[in-house]
C-alpha positions in Angstrom: -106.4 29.7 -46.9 -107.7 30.7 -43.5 -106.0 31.2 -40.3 -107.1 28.6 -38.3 -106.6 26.1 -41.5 -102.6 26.9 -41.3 -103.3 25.8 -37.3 -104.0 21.9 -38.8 -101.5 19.2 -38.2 -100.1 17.8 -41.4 -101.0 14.5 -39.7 -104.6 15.8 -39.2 -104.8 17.6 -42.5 -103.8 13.9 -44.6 -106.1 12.2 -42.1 -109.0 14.6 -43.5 -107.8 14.1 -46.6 -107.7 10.5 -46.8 -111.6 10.3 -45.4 -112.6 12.5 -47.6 -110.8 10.8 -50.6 -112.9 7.4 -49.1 -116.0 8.7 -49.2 -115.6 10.2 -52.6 -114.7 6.4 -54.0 -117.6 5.0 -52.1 -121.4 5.3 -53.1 -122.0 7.1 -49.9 -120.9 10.5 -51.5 -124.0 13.0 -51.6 -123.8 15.0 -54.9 -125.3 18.0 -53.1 -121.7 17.8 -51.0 -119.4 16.8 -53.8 -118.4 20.4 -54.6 -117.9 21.1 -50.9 -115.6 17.9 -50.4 -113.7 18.2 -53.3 -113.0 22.1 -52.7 -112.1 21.1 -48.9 -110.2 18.3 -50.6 -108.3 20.8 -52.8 -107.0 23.2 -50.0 -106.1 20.2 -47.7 -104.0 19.2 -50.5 -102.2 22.4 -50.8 -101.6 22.7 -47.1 -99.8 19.1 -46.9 -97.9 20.0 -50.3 -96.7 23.9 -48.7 -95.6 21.7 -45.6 -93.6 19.1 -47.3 -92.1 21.5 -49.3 -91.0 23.8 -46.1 -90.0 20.7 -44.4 -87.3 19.3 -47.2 -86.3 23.5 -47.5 -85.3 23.1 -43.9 -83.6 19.7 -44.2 -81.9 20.9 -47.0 -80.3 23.8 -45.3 -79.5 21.3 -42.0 -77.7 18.7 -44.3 -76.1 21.7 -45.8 -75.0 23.2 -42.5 -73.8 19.6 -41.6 -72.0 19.0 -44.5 -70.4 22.5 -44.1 -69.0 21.6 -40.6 -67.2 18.6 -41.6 -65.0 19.9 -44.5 
């Protein structure tokens, strides 16, 4: 994955995703740009699943922290 793609929003990356997914359902999707979408498709996807998983690490360690404090 390149640079500027780790730069993305999550909210811009599903955005991109979910237009991409819509085009692919409709009839408007040019099979001389299928491969592109999909592969574009593919590392959008891996971006949004790397930041849900860092997000619920974090939250995980702040619920731990909190529940640490209070016993």
């Amino acid at each position: 994955m390149e640079e500027s793609e780790q730069n993305i929003s999550y909210t811009d990356a599903l955005s991109e995703l979910e237009s991409i997914l819509a085009t692919l359902r409709s009839e408007q999707c040019d099979v001389d740009t299928l491969a592109e979408r999909t592969r574009r498709a593919a590392t959008l996807l891996a971006l949004c699943r790397s930041r849900l998983t860092r997000t619920e690490d974090e939250l995980a360690k702040v619920l731990e922290s909190i529940n640490n404090e209070d016993l």
